[in-house]
C-alpha positions, -999 to +999 in steps of 0.1 A: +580-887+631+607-900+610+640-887+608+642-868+577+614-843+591+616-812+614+596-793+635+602-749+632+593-737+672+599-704+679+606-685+712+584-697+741+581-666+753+564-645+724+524-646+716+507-658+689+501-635+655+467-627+653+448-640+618+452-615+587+414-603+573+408-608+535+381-583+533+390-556+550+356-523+549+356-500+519+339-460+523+308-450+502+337-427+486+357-453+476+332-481+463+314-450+444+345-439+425+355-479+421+321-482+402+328-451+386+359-466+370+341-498+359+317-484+341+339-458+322+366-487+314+337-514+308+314-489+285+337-458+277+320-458+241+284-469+241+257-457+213+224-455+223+191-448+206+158-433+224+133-405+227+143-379+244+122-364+276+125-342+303+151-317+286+170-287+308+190-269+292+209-252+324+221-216+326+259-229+330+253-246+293+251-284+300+221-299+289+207-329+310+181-348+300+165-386+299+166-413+274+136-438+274+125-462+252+091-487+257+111-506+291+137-481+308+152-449+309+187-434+311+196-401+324+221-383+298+241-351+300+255-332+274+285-309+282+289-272+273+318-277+248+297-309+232+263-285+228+278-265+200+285-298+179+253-318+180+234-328+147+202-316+160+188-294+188+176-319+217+135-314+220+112-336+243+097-365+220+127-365+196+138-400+189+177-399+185+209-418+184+234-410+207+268-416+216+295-413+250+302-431+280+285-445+309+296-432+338+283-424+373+272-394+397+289-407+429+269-377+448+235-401+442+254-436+430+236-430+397+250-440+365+242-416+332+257-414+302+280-383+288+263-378+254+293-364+231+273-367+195+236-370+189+215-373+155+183-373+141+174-418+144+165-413+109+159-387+080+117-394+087+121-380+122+131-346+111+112-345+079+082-347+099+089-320+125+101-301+091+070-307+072+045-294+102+065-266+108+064-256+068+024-266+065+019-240+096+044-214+076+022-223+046-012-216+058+001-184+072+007-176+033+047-167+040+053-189+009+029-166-012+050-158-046+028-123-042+053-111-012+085-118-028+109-090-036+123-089-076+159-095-073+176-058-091+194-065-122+224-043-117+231-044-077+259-017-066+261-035-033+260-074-025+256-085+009+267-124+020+257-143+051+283-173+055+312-183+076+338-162+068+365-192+065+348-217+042+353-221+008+314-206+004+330-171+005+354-176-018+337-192-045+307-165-041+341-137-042+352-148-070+322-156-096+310-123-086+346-106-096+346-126-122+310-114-135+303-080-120+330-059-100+307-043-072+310-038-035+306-066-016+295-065+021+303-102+045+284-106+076+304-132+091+286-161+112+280-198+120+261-219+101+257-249+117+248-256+152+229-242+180+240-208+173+236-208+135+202-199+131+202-169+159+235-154+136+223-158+106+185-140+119+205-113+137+225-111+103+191-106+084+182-081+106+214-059+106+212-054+068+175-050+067+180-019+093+211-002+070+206+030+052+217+040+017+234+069+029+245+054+059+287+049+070+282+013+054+258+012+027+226-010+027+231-039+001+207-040-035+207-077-022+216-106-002+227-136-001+223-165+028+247-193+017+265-223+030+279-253+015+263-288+017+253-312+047+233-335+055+199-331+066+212-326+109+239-300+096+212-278+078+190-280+101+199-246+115+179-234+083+148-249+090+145-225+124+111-211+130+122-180+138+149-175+112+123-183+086+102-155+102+132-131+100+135-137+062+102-134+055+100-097+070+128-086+056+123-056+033+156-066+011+154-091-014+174-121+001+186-147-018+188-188-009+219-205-012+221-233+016+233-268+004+235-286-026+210-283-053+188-317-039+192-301-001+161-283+007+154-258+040+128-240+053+140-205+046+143-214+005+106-214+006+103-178+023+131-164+006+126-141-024+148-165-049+163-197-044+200-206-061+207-242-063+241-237-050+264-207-035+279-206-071+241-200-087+233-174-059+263-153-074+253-157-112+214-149-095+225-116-077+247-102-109+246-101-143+276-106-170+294-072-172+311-086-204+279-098-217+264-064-209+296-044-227+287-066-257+252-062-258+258-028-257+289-026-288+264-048-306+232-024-299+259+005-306+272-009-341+234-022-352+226+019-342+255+026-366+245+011-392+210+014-393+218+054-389+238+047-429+208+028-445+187+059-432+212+083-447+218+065-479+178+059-483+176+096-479+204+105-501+195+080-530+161+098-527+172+132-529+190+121-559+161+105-576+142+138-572+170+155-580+167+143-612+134+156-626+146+195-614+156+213-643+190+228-643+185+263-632+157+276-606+142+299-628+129+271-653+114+256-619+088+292-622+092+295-655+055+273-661+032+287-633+045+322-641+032+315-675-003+302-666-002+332-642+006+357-671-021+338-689-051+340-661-046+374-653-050+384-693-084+368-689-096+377-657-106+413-668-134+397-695-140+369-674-154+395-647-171+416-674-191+380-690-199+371-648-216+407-644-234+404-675-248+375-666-261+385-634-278+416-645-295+386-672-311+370-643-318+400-621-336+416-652-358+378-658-365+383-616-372+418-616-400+414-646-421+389-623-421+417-597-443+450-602-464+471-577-500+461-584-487+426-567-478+440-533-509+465-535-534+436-538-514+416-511-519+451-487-551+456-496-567+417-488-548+424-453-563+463-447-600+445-457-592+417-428-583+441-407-611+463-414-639+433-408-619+423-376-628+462-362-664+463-377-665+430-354-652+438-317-653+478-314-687+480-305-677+452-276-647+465-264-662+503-263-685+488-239-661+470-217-642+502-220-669+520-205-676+495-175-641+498-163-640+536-165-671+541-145-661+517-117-625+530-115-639+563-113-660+546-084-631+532-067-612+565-067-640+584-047-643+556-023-608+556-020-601+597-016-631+594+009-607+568+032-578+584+029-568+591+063-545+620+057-575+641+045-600+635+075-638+641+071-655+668+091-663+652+123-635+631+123-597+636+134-565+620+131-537+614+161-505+615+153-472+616+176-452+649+179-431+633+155-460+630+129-462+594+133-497+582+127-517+563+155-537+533+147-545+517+182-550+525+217-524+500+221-499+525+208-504+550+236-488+558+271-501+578+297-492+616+298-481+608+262-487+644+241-501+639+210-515+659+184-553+654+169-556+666+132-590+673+118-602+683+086-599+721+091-570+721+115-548+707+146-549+710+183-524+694+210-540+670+232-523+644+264-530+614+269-546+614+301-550+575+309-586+572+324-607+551+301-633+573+281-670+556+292-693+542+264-711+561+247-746+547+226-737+543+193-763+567+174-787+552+147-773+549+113-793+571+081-808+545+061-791+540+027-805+557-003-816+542-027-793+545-056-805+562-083-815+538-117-779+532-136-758+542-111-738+510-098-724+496-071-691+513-060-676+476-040 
């Protein structure tokens, strides 16, 4: 040891220090939240692009869900605040691009990522989902220009659907004051996000369900409007449902979403679509000053047309007032003459008509003379006189057959009258006098009465069954004398 150096000893008497630890144990807790802080200072703004899968949207209003592509997944959640401000709603199988931080769930030391924005991962994505959606709409004939509602031409009410604090509202205010002053009815909303297209259908709905004569009066029309976007910030317009809403609304509804290029689902089931909120105002109203001219023009061209009329008629009254003489009475003086004059010559007129008349009754009267109509009454007596000659000596004989056998007839007819019996024979009547045809007829004990040709006797019906008798022989007929004839 040379001189220079030294040697530190301490006390004898106190014990070695024991060796210090480099690496002393961490808790789960600890190491979690350390990785915790890694990743959010290593990755606090990532941007990410996948499909989306396995979507839960969660009663508290976080959204988790799982980003995958062809080789991994990522789980992702999306807070309640950050819901209301996404581009597009998240759906299973939508490819996106998102963007947050990776951080981790200590709970299962699982990392995720805090989605903050998400969009469509290009215009074809949504243009696709947009285009089945309006082929289904389509086929289900929604688009049909047969359903739309005409838009009235001079509205006393316009109702607007908008945000109540864009510059939409006040642009659509004050074209429409500027056009036509009329009552106009705001149904303040959202029109972009989540929320939008529920508002805006609720919206449709409330007016739809107004009455005329209701505390607030239903709207002639209405108008949907909202400034322009891109495709993700109108997409609250291409909503099934809200397209479903417009289409079964009863009052006309007018399309103003976007820009004149932008294009949503509900301009297609809308009854008229305005390129912008501006053109939806000129749509709904007409030009009051344009109307109050039409009509000062309508009302002078009526003036004026009434004067031609009235100078026509007075330059014509003039030009026949022309060829009138000076005073009435020269107006009758001419027919009073010619009057004067046919009644002087009516008197011989009538005499020269009579005379003429009695000239051709005379002429008519010589052709006719008395040995004309006796030769015509004589060549009919002589025909009628031949006729007689001809059929008397028939029809006295047919004459005389009928006589004889309706004389026949009558004797065989008083001879079967049964209110004048034969001798031999009797008639039974009731004590009424009601005549007795059948045995059928009769009761027992019932009194009767039997009428014969020279008188009546009482008799009762006794109900014993008379016994047969031999029916006795029958005269032979006579032999009719020669001529006499038959009498059936």
């Amino acid at each position: 040891m040379t001189d220079d150096s030294y040697v530190f000893e301490g006390p004898a008497d106190e014990p070695p220090a024991p060796a210090r630890d480099n690496n002393p144990p961490q808790t789960v807790s600890e190491l979690s939240f350390a990785l915790k802080r890694t990743l959010e200072d290593r990755f606090g703004h990532v941007r990410l692009r996948g499909e989306i899968s396995k979507v839960n949207h969660h009663a508290s209003g976080h959204v988790y869900l799982t980003l995958k592509d062809d080789k991994a997944a990522i789980d992702g959640v999306i807070w309640k605040g950050s819901v209301r401000g996404l581009g597009v709603r998240p759906e299973s199988g939508l490819e996106v691009i998102v963007t947050g931080k990776i951080t981790s769930y200590p709970a299962r030391s699982s990392y995720q990522i805090v989605i903050e924005t998400m969009e469509a991962a290009g215009a074809g994505a949504l243009l696709a989902q947009l285009e089945r959606l309006k082929a289904k709409l389509a086929g289900e004939g929604l688009f049909e220009p047969g359903r739309k509602t005409p838009i009235p031409a001079f509205p006393a009410v316009v109702g607007v659907i908008t945000s109540p604090t864009g510059a939409v509202i006040r642009d659509i205010l004050h074209r429409i004051s500027e056009r036509w002053p009329c009552r106009v009815i705001v149904w303040p909303c959202v029109v972009q996000g989540d929320a939008a297209a529920g508002q805006v259908a609720a919206a449709v709905r409330g007016f739809d369900a107004l009455t005329p004569d209701g505390p607030i009066p239903r709207p002639d029309v209405v108008i949907v409007a909202r400034g322009g976007g891109s495709v993700e910030d109108l997409w609250a317009f291409n909503d099934e449902a809200l397209a479903r809403t417009v289409a079964a609304a009863t009052i006309p509804i007018i399309s103003a979403v976007g820009h004149e290029t932008d294009t949503t689902l509900i301009d297609f089931v809308s009854d008229r679509r305005a390129p912008t909120p501006t053109g939806a105002a000129e749509i709904a109203t007409p030009v009051l000053a344009d109307l109050a001219y039409a009509v000062a023009d309508l009302d002078r061209r009526l003036a004026r047309a009434g004067g031609r009329i009235l100078e026509d008629r007075r330059t014509r009254l003039r030009a026949a007032a022309r060829g009138l003489p000076a005073r009435p009475e020269d107006l009758l003086a001419l027919p009073q003459q010619r009057l004067d004059h046919a009644g002087s010559r009516l008197g011989s007129a009538l005499q020269r008509n009579v005379a003429v008349h009695e000239r051709q009754f005379a002429a008519a009267s010589a052709r006719l003379s008395d040995s004309l109509l006796k030769r015509a009454m004589e060549r009919r007596h002589d025909r009628l006189t031949a006729l007689t000659d001809r059929f008397a000596p028939a029809m006295d004989r047919r004459l005389d057959r009928d006589r004889t056998r309706l004389a026949a007839l009558s004797r065989a007819l008083s001879g079967l009258n049964p209110k004048t019996p034969k001798p031999g024979f009797a008639r039974i009547e009731t004590e009424d006098g009601a005549m007795i045809a059948a045995a059928a007829a009769l009761s027992d004990g019932q009194a009767v009465r039997l009428v014969f040709a020279d008188g009546s006797r009482g008799a009762r019906i006794d109900g014993a069954e008379a016994p047969a008798r031999p029916s006795p022989a029958l005269p032979r007929a006579k032999t009719p004398p020669p001529g006499q004839g038959d009498l059936f």
